[in-house]
C-alpha atoms as one frame of an Amber mdcrd trajectory, in Angstrom:
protein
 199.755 103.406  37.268 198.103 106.184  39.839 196.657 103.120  41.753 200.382
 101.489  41.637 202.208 104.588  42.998 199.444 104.694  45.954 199.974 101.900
  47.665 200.317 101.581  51.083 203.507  98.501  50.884 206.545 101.144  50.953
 208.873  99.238  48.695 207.039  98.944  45.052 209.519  98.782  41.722 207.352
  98.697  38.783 208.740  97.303  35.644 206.171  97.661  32.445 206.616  95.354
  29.425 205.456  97.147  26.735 204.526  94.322  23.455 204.598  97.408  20.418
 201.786  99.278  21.386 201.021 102.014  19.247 198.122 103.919  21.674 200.456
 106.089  22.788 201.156 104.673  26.133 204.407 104.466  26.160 205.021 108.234
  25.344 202.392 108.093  28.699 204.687 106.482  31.151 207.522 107.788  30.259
 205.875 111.630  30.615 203.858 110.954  33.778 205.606 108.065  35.554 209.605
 108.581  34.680 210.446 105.973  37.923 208.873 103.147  36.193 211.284 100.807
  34.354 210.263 100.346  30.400 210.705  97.343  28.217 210.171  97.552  24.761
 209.463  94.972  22.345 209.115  95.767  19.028 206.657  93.051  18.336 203.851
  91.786  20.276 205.448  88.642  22.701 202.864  87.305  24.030 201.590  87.469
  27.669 204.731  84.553  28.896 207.266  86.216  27.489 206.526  89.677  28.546
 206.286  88.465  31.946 208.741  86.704  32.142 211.176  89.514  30.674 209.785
  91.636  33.819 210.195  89.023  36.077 213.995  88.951  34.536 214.245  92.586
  35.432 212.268  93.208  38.466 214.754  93.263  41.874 212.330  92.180  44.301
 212.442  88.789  45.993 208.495  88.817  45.728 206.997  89.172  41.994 203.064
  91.142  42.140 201.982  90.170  38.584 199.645  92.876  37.315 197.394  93.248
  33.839 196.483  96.515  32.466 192.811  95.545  32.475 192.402  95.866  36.196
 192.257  98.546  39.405 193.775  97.125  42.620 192.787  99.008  45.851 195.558
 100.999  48.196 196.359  98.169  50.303 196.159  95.464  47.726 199.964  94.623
  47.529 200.449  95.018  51.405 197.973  92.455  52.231 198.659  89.830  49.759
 202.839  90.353  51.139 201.510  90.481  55.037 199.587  87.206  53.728 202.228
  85.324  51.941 204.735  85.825  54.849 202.998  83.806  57.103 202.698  80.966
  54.920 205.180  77.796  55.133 208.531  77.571  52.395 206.544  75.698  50.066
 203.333  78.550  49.587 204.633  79.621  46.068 201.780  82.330  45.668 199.077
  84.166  46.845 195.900  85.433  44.900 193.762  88.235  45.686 190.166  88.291
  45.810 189.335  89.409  42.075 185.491  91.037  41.914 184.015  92.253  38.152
 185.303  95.616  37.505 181.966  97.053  36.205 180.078  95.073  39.277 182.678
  94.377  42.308 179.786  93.185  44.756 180.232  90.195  42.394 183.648  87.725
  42.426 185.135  86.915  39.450 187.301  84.526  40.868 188.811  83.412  44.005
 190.317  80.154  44.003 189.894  77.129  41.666 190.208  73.407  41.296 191.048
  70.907  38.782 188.738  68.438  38.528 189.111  64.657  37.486 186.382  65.097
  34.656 186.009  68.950  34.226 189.154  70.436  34.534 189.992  73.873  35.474
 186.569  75.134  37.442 186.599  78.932  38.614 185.483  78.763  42.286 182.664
  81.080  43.669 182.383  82.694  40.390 179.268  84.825  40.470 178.701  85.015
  44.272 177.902  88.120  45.733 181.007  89.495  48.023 179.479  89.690  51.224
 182.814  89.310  52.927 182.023  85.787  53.700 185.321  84.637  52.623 187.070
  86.549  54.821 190.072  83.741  55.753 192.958  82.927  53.567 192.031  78.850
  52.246 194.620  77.029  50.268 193.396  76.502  46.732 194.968  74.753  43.535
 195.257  78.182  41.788 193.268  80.711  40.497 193.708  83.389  37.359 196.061
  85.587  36.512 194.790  89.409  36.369 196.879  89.720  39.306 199.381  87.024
  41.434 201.832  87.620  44.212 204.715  85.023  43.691 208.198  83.854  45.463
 210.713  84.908  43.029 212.883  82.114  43.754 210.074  79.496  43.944 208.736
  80.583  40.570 211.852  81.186  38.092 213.329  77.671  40.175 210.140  75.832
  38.245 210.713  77.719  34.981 208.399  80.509  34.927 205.869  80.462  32.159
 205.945  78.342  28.932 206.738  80.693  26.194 205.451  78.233  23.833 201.758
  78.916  25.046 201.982  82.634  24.238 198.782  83.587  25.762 195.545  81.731
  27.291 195.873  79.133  30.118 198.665  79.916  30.716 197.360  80.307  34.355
 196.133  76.102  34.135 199.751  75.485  33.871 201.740  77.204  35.968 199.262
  76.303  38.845 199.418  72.338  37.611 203.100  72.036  37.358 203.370  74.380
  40.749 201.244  71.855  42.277 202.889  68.739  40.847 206.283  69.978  42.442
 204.948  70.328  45.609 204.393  73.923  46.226 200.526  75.264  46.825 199.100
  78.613  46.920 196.653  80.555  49.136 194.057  82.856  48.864 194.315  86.576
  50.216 190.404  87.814  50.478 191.237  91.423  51.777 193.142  92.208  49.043
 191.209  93.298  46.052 191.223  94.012  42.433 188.705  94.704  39.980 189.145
  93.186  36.653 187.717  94.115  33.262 186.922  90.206  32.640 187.137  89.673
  29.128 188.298  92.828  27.774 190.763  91.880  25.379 188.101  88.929  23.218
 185.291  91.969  22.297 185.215  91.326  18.930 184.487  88.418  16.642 188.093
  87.912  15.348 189.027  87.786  18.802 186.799  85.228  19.859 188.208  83.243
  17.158 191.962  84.074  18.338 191.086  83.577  21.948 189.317  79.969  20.734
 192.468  78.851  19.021 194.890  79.331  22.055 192.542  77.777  24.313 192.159
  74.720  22.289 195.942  74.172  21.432 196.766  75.263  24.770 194.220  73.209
  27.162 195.743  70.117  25.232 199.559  71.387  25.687 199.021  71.457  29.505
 197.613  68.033  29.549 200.684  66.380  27.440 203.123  68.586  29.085 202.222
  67.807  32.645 200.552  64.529  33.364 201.861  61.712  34.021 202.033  59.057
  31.543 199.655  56.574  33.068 196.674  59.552  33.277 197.519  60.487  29.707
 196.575  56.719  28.484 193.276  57.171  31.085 192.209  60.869  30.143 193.775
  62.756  27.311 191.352  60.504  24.610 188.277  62.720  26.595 190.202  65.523
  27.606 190.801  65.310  23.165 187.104  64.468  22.581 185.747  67.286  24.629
 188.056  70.262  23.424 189.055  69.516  19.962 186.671  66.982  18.833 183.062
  68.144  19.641 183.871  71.569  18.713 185.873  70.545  15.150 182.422  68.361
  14.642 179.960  71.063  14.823 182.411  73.335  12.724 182.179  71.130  10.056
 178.365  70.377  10.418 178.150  74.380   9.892 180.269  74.044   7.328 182.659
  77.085   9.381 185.561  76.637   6.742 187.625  79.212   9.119 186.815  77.741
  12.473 188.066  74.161  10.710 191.210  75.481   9.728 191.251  76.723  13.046
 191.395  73.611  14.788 193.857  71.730  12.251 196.153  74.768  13.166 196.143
  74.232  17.042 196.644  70.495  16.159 199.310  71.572  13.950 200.987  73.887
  16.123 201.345  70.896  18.828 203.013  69.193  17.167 205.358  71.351  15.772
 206.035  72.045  19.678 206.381  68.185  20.771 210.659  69.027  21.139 210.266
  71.287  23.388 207.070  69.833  24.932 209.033  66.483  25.582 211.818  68.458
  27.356 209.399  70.263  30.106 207.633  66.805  30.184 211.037  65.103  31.052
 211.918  68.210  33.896 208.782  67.453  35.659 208.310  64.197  35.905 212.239
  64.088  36.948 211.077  66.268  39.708 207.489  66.227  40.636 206.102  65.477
  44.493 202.878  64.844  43.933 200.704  62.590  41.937 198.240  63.687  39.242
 195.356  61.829  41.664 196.289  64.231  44.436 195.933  67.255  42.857 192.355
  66.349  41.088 189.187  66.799  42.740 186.712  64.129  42.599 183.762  66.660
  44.400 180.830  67.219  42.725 180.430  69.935  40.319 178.561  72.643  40.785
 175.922  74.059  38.197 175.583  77.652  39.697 178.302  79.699  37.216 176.832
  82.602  36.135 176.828  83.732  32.559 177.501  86.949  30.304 175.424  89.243
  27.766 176.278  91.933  26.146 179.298  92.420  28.565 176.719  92.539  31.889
 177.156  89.527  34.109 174.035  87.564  34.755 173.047  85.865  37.713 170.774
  82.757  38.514 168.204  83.328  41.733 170.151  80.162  42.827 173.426  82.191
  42.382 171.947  85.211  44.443 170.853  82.843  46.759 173.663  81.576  47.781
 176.038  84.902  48.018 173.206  85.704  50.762 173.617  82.499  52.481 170.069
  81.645  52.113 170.903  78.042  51.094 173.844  75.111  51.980 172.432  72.741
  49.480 170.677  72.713  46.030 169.359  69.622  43.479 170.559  69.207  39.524
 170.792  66.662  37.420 168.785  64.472  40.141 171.817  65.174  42.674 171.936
  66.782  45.449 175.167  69.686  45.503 176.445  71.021  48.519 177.442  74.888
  48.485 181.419  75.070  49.110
């Protein structure tokens, strides 16, 4: 909240959506930081709602989405607003350059794509930040630790799907943004540190966080592609989220991870009414096809990995935050470096 109130932009509200915590943060705020504006819930809403209820409350005609697991620098909010305002009327958002919170020489994310065959792909993950993306690129989205967003733009497409609760919830509202014609950009001198992964330490949570992904990576296909790429790709987009993993859960005879993946199933279709009424508002409305949003470029096999909560890089990965190559061979292909 410190790193909130010292900001260099002069005109900051800061709204807090509180989902029943019981760490005492509340009693916090309200001690320390009396200007912020509270909302309580008295049960735990899920990431959509709870922004969305701020979003509801905040003033502001621009919306700086924050989670509590990251640190944003002084000038994080002025340069991401100095960056947004010289985009066109259809830039709905603007992402800062995120870096690892215990290792910010490294990016987390800055950008990403959606491709054809491999969906949502995190670019530059794992590069070391030599300031080499120092211009502002358009990109199909990025995640969510922290977004600046048109209020107008953003509660005019419905804001997030409270349906999805939490987890990729990001892969939708950049799909559908992109689908109605809007785009966002990057902003690489604003920066934020983010405790990647913070909230899926333990076991249980692995299992939570698997569950959402699942039933929610499957939501955003039959929610927001069109019907035609539905018949083409939702039997593999199926096969390679629910499928193969429900296959080796029942070769390991996981009786939990099983019922797992009958409840995600479950879940969607206890969801298809008000699925089939988002479906029916976008395709009403969208701009551009499903083909022009998808990239067909290879796929790069560079992302680094984690253990033990340290991020691990590849000599290739090192290699190419230092510049030192602009091409590199897997699979028998040759991959150039973006």
């Amino acid at each position: 909240m410190r790193a909130i109130e010292a900001q260099t932009y002069p005109r900051v509200e800061t709204v807090m959506v509180d989902n029943a915590s019981i760490d005492g943060s509340v009693e916090f705020i309200k001690g320390k930081f009396p200007s912020v504006k509270l909302i309580l819930n008295d049960i735990n809403r899920g990431f959509c709602a709870s922004n969305n209820q701020g979003i509801r409350a905040a003033a502001g005609e621009l919306l700086f989405l924050l989670n509590n697991d990251t640190a944003i620098a002084p000038d994080c909010v002025a340069e991401l607003v100095a960056c947004l305002k010289q985009q066109d009327a259809h830039c709905i958002g603007c992402f800062p350059k995120v870096v690892f919170y215990s290792e910010p020489h490294i990016i987390n994310a800055m950008g990403t794509t959606w491709h054809v065959r491999c969906h949502w792909r995190d670019a530059r993950v794992g590069q070391i930040d030599l300031r080499q993306f120092d211009k502002s690129e358009r990109v199909f989205g990025s995640i969510f630790p922290a977004v600046l967003l048109s209020r107008d733009l953003f509660m005019g497409m419905g804001m997030f799907d409270e349906a999805m609760f939490s987890y990729c919830e990001d892969f939708d509202v950049c799909y559908r943004a992109n689908a109605l014609g809007y785009h966002f950009v990057t902003a690489p001198k604003s920066v934020v540190r983010h405790k990647y992964r913070s909230t899926a330490a333990s076991a249980y949570r692995v299992r939570w966080q698997q569950y959402f992904f699942i039933r929610n990576y499957l939501y955003v296909f039959l929610k927001n592609y069109s019907l035609s790429s539905l018949v083409r790709h939702f039997p593999y987009a199926c096969h390679r989220y629910l499928i193969k993993s429900a296959i080796v859960c029942l070769r390991n005879r996981d009786v939990k991870s099983i019922l797992m993946h009958v409840r995600a199933v479950m879940f969607i279709v206890a969801k298809l009414p008000n699925l089939l009424k988002s479906r029916r508002f976008l395709q009403k409305t969208r701009k551009r096809r499903d083909e022009d949003i998808w990239s067909t470029a290879n796929v790069e096999h560079r992302n680094l990995f984690h253990h033990r909560g340290m991020t691990v890089l590849s000599l290739l990965n090192v290699q190419v935050g230092l510049g030192e190559v602009s091409s590199y061979r897997a699979d028998g292909k040759e991959y150039q470096v973006e």
